[in-house]
C-alpha positions in Angstrom: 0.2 -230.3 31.2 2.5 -227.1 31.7 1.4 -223.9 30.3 4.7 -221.8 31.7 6.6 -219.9 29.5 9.5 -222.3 27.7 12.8 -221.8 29.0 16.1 -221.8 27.6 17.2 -225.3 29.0 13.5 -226.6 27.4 14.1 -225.0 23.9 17.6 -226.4 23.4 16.4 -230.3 24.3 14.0 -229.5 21.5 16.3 -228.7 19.1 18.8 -231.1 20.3 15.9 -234.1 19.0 15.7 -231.5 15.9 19.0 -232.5 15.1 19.8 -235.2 16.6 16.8 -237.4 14.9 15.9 -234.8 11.9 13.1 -236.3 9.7 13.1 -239.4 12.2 10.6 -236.7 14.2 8.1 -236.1 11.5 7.4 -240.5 10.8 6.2 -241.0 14.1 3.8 -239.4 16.3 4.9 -241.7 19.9 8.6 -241.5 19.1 10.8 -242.4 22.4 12.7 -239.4 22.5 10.1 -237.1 22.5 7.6 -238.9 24.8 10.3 -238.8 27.3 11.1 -235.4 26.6 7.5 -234.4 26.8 7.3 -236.5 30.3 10.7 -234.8 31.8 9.5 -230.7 31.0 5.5 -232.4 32.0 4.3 -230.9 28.6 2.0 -232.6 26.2 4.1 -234.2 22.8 2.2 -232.2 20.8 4.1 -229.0 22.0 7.1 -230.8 21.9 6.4 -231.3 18.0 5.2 -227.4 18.0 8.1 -226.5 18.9 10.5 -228.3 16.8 8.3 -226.9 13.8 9.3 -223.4 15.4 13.1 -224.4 14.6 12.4 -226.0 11.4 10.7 -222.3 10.5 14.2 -221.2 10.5 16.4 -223.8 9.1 17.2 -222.8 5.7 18.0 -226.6 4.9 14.1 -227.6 5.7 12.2 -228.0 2.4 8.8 -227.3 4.1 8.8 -224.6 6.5 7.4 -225.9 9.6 5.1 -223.2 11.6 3.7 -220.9 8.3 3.6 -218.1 11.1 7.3 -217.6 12.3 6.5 -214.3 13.0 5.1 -215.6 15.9 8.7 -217.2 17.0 9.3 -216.8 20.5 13.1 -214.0 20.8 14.1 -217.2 22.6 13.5 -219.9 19.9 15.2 -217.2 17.3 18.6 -216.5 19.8 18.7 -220.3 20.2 18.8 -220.9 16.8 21.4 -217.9 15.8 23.8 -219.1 17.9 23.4 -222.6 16.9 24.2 -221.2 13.3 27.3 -219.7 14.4 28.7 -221.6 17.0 26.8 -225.7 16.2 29.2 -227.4 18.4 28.9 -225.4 21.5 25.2 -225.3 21.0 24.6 -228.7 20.0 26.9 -230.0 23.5 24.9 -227.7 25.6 21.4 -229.2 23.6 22.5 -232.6 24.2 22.7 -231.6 27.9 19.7 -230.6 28.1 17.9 -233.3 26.7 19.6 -235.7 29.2 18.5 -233.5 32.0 15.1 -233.3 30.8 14.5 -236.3 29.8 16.5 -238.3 32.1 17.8 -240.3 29.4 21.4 -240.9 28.8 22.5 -240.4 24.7 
């Protein structure tokens, strides 16, 4: 599995199965979307799940709060997710974009 840095196009397909399947993600450990993810960015599900936990950190609507240590955040995972606050359509599109590159799947 990959241990590169995550990139822009990598965080946003995250988040795009953070929102797109929101507590669908925490019921199941082999879930589709992010087995395919994992496969398309050749990274193990478990970071894929890591990361996602990085965006709940900082989503005031999550009731538990993901990664304890968002200190930790990445600036990328933070900038992803302020912009996503202010502008959720534009970010979500360009999320959803990136999960079908990714992943080769077409939503």
């Amino acid at each position: 599995m990959s241990c590169q840095p995550w990139t822009r196009e990598q965080d946003l397909a995250v988040l795009y199965l953070k929102i797109a399947y929101g507590d669908e993600l925490r019921r199941f450990q082999n879930f589709p979307a992010v087995f395919a993810l994992a496969k398309g960015m050749n990274r193990s599900i478990e970071s894929i799940y890591m990361r996602k936990a990085n965006f709940d950190s900082l989503d005031p609507a999550v009731p538990w709060k993901g990664l304890s240590n968002a200190a930790k955040l990445t600036k990328l995972t933070e900038k992803i997710w302020n912009e996503y606050e202010h502008d959720p359509d534009r970010v979500l599109c360009e999320a959803r974009r990136a999960y079908q590159g990714l992943a080769g799947a077409s939503l």
